[in-house]
N, C-alpha and C positions, 0 to 999 in steps of 0.2 A: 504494500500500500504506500509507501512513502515514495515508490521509484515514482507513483499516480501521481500525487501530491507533488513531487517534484518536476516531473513532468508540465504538470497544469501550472505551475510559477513561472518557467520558462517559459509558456505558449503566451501566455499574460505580456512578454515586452516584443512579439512577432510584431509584422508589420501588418494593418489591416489587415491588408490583400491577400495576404497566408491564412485569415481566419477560415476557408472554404474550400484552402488548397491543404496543404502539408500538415498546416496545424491540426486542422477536421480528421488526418490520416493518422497524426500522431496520437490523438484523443481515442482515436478507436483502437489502435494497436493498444496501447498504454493498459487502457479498459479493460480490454479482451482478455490480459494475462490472468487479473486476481479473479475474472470471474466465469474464465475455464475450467481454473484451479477448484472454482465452487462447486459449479456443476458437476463437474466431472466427481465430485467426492460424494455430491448429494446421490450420486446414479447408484450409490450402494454395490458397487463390482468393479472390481480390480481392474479389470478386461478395459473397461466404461474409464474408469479412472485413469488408467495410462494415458490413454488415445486421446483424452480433453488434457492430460495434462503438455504430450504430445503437441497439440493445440497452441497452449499456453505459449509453448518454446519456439514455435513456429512465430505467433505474435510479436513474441519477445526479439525473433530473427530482423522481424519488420520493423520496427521502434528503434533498431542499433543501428537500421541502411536509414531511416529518415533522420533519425539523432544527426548521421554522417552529414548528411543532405544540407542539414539544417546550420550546423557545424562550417562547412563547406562556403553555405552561404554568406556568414558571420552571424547569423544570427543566435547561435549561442556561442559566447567566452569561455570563462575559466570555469562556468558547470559542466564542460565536455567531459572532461576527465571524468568526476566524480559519478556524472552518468554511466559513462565508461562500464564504470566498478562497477556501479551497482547493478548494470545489466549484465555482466562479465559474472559476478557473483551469484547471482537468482537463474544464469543458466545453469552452472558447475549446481545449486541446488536440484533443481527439475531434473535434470540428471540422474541425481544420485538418488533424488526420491523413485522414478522410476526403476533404474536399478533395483534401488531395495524391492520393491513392491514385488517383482521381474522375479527377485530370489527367493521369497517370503511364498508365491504361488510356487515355485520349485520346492519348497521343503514343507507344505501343505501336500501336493501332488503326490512327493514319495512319501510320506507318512502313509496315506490314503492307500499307496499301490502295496505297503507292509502289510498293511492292515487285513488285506483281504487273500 
């Protein structure tokens, strides 16, 4: 939630004319991740859960090429970096939550195939 919140402070000094363009694209990327994250968790299935979280990451792909864009333009300074991180960090997350999840259904699976 804070990359949101940071996000939307940055879109706040765009120049109008980005309000419909990059900025609108940024907002929906931005958006999308924490409430992939949701969905995907409410679907109550792992399966369901990866693929929205899958989702997220793919967002988050979109948000680090307009970050660039935006970046590029001048239109963000010295919050590039910090953005950076914090989209560099919340990938290396989704990641490793997937993974986990990935491994958690492998040792569900073989329990299950002992069992029987």
């Amino acid at each position: 939630m804070d990359l949101v919140i940071g996000i939307y402070s940055i879109l706040n000094k765009f120049p109008a004319e980005e309000n419909f363009a990059l900025s609108s694209q940024m907002r929906r990327s931005v958006v999308s991740i924490p409430s992939n994250i949701a969905e995907g968790f409410g679907r109550h299935s792992d399966g369901d859960f990866i693929r929205f979280l899958q989702i997220a990451k793919g967002s988050l792909c979109e948000l680090q090429t307009q970050v660039e864009i935006a970046q590029r333009l001048n239109y963000i300074g010295d919050e590039y970096e910090s953005i950076e991180k914090q989209c560099d960090e919340l990938s290396k997350m989704l990641s490793s939550f997937i993974v986990s999840i990935r491994e958690r259904n492998k040792s569900k699976n073989a329990q299950n195939n002992h069992s029987h």
